[in-house]
N, C-alpha and C positions, 0 to 999 in steps of 0.2 A: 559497914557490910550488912548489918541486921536491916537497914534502913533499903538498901538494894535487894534483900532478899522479899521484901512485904510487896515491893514495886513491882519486882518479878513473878511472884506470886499472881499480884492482881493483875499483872499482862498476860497470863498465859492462861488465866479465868477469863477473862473478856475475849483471849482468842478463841479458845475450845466452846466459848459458851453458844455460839451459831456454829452449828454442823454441817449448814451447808453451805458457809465461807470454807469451813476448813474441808469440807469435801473437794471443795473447787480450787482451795489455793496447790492441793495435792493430785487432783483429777485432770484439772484442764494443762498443766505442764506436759505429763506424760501424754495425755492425746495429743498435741502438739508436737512434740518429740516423736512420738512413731507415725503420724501423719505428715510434717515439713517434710522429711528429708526423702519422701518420696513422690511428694508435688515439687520439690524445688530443684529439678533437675538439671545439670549443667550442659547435658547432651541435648543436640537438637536434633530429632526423628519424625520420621512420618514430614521431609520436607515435599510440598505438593508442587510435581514438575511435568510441564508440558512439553511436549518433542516433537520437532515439525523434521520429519526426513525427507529431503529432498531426493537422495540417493537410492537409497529402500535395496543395499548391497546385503553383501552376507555381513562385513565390516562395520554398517552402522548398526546394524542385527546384534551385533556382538558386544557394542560400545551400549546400545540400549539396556541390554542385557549385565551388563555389568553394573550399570549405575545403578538398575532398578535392585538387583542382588547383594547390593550390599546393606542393604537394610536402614537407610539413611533416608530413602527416596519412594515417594511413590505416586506413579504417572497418575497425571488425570488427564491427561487431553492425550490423541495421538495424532496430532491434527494436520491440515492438508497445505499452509500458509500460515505463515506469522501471525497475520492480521487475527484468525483466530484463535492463537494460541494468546494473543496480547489479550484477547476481550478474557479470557479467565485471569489474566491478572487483574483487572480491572472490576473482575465480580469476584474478587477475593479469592478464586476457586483454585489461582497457582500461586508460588513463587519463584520459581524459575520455567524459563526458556530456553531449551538447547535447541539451536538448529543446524541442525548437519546440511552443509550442501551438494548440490547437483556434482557427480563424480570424483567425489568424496575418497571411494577405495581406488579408482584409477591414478589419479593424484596422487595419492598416499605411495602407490607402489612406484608409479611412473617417476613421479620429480621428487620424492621424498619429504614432502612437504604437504601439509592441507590443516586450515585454520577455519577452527569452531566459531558459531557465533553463541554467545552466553548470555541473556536478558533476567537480571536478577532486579524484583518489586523489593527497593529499598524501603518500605515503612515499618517493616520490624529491622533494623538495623540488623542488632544481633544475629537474628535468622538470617537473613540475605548474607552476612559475611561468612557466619558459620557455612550457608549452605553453598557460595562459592567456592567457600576455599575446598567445603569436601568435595564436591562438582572438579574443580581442576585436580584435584589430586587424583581422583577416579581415570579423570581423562589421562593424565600426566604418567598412572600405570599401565592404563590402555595403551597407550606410545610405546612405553618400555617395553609390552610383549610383542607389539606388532615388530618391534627393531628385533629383537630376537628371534622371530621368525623369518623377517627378510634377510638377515648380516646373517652372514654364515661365518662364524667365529673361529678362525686357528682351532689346531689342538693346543700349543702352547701361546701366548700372548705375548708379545714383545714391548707392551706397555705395561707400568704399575697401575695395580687395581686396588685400590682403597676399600674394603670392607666395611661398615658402618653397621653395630651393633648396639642398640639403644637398651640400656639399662634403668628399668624406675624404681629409683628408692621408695623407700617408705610408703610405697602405692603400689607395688609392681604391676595391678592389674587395671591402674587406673578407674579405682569405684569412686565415684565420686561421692558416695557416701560415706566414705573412708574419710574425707574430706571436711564435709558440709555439718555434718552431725556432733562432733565439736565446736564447731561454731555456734551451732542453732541450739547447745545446751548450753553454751554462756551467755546467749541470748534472753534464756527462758529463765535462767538463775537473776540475770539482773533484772528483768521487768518484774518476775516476782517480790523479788529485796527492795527494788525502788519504789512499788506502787503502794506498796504494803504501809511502808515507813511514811512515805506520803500524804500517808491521808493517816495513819495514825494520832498526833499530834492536834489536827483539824477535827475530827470526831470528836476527840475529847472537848475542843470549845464550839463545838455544834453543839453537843448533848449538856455542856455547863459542866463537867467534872471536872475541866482544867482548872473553873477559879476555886473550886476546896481543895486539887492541889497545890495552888498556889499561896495559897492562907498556909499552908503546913510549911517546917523549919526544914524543906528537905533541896540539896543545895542542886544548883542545876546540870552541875556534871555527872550527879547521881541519878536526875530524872531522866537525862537522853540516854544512860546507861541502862537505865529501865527498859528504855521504850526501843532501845538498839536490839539488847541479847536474845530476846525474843525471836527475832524477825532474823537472827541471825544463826540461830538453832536450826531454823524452822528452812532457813534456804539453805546450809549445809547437808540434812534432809531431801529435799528438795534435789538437791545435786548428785545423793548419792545414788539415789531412786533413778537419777536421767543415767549414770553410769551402768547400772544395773542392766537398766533397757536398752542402753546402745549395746550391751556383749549378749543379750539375749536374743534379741529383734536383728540386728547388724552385723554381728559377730564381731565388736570392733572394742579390744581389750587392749589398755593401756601399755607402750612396751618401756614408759618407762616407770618410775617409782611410786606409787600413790601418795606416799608422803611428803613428796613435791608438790604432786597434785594439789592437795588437802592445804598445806600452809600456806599455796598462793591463793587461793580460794579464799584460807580464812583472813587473811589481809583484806582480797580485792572487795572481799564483802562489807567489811567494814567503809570502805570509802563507795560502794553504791547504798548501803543504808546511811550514810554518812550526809551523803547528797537527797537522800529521799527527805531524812528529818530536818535537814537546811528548808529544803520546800517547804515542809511544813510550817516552820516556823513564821515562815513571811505570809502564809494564807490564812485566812481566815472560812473557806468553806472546801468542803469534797468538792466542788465541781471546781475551784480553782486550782484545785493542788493537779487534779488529771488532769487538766488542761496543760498548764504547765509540766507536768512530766513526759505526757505522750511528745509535748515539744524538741523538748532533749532527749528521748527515748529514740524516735525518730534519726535526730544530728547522730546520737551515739550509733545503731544499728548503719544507718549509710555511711558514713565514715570509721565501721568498726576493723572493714575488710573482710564482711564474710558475704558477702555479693560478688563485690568489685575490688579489684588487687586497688592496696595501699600506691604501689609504684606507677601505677599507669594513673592516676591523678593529679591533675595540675599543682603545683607547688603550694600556694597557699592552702589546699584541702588538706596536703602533706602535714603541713605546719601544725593545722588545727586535731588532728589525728593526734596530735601529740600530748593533748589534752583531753585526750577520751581514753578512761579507762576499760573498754571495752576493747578497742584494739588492742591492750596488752591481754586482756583474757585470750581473747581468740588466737591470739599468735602465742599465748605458752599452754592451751590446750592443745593444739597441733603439736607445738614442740614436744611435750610430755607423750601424748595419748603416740602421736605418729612417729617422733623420733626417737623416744625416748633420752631425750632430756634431761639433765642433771640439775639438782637445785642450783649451783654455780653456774650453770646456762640462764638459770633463769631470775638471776640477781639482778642486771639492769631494770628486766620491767618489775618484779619484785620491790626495788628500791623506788621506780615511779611512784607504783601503787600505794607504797608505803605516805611517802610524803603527802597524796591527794587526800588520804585516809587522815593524818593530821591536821591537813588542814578543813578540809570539811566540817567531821567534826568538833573542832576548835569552833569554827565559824557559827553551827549549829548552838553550839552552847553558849558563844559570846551575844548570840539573836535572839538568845529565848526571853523573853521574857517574863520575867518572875518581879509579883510585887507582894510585899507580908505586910 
């Protein structure tokens, strides 16, 4: 223990001793953390739509009228023919085309029937689906009032009428920063833990201090113990600071116990610094070990599930999710922060994380190399 205390020591002297790493390893998280979660929005607005009315009724007046009003859409063209409403797709300037046609509300009323035409510029996928599907839902309410204005409904009904009243948990208001901002701070916790640890190890045989400690009698589960608690300090910090800022900045306070929080945290860190000093081990410069981490930093962050659901990916993505400690962070940050979650909720990934963290570090210590 005297021998981890001197190691300890000189780690937390060679961190503090540049002020403005440690400015930046404590500065650039939080700007990150209040800037993502309001660039990385899950809502798609402002879609750009051109409308060619053929009919020009009170009816398409009113369908225009509604799509433009719901705050999803907004016209750039009001044009007189497809042909030019396509040329703004084509300079970028739409993504959708609604074109109502010729007697449009006579139709509507006369045969109870009249069908839209919808031209959606598939090259943002996401947008185009997004902006269809809110496109027919818009239309699909326009329907429902016009039916309610033409049926002239009983006073009593002689059919069953199904009510349908949508309840959201642990969102009710659908903030998608409710959402995102747990994620995007176990994001930010493990790029810091990983990069840190990463190049730690590697600096020291840049700069030569590795080989005087390597001369010294000091054994090597003690030295990656050294070069761990540090960095391990320093991101539970790190994390409580993004906590801070999410109930400050987002209003978004954890509903379930912190102490859940905290001892998943302190395991999960253990196996991302775990993994950081593995890298190191095997590199011999700073420019390899970030190369190498941004690698898997990358795999970990796309297959973590905080972009892209875990379940809408192809099976083998599935498989391999199951090997990124990062998907269990993000999904027992939601659990806790959103559902409030009980440590026994959160044993399975608890128990993951547990194992990855053995064995990394194991693995770390059985690569280092030490020669006296």
């Amino acid at each position: 223990m005297r021998t981890l205390k001197f190691l300890l020591r000189k780690e937390f002297r060679q961190i503090f001793r540049d002020k403005a790493i440690v400015a930046l390893i404590f500065f650039m998280p939080c700007i990150q953390l209040i800037i993502m979660p309001l660039a990385a929005d899950y809502e798609v607005r402002n879609v750009n739509l051109a409308v060619v009315d053929h009919d020009k009724s009170s009816y398409s007046q009113k369908l225009i009228s509604k799509v433009i009003a719901s705050g999803y859409f907004r016209l750039q063209g009001y044009n007189a023919s497809f042909k030019e409403a396509f040329a703004l797709i084509e300079s970028d300037k739409a993504d959708l085309i609604l074109e109502i046609p010729q007697d449009f509300e006579r139709n509507l009323i006369r045969e109870d029937k009249q069908k839209l035409f919808v031209a959606v510029n598939a090259i943002n996928g996401t947008k185009a689906n997004l902006g269809g599907s809110y496109l027919g839902t818009i239309i699909a309410a326009f329907n429902a009032d016009i039916r309610l204005q033409l049926i002239q409904q009983p006073r009593f009904s002689a059919f069953p009428v199904i009510d349908i009243v949508a309840n959201n948990w642990f969102n009710p208001v659908l903030n998608y920063k409710v959402f995102i901002v747990p994620g995007i701070l176990a994001i930010l916790v493990t790029m810091v833990g990983g990069f840190l640890t990463a190049l730690n190890i590697v600096k020291e045989k840049e700069v030569g201090t590795i080989e005087q400690i390597n001369v010294t009698p000091i054994k090597k589960h003690i030295f990656i113990l050294g070069k761990l608690i540090p960095f391990w300090v320093l991101a539970n910090i790190i994390f409580t600071i993004g906590l801070l800022l999410a109930r400050l900045i987002y209003g978004i306070t954890p509903v379930g116990s912190l102490f859940t929080l905290y001892i998943f945290i302190s395991v999960y860190l253990l196996t991302v610094l775990g993994f950081g000093l593995l890298v190191s081990t095997f590199c011999d410069t700073q420019q390899q070990a970030m190369f190498i981490m941004f690698f898997f930093m990358m795999i970990f962050i796309l297959l973590g599930g905080l972009f892209t659901s875990i379940d809408s990916m192809p099976q083998w993505a599935k498989l391999l999710t199951r090997l990124n400690p990062v998907r269990y962070m993000i999904e027992v940050m939601r659990m806790v922060i959103l559902k409030g979650s009980s440590l026994k909720d959160v044993l399975p990934q608890l128990g993951v994380v547990s194992l990855m963290a053995v064995i990394l570090n194991g693995w770390a210590i059985l690569n280092y190399k030490k020669t006296n």
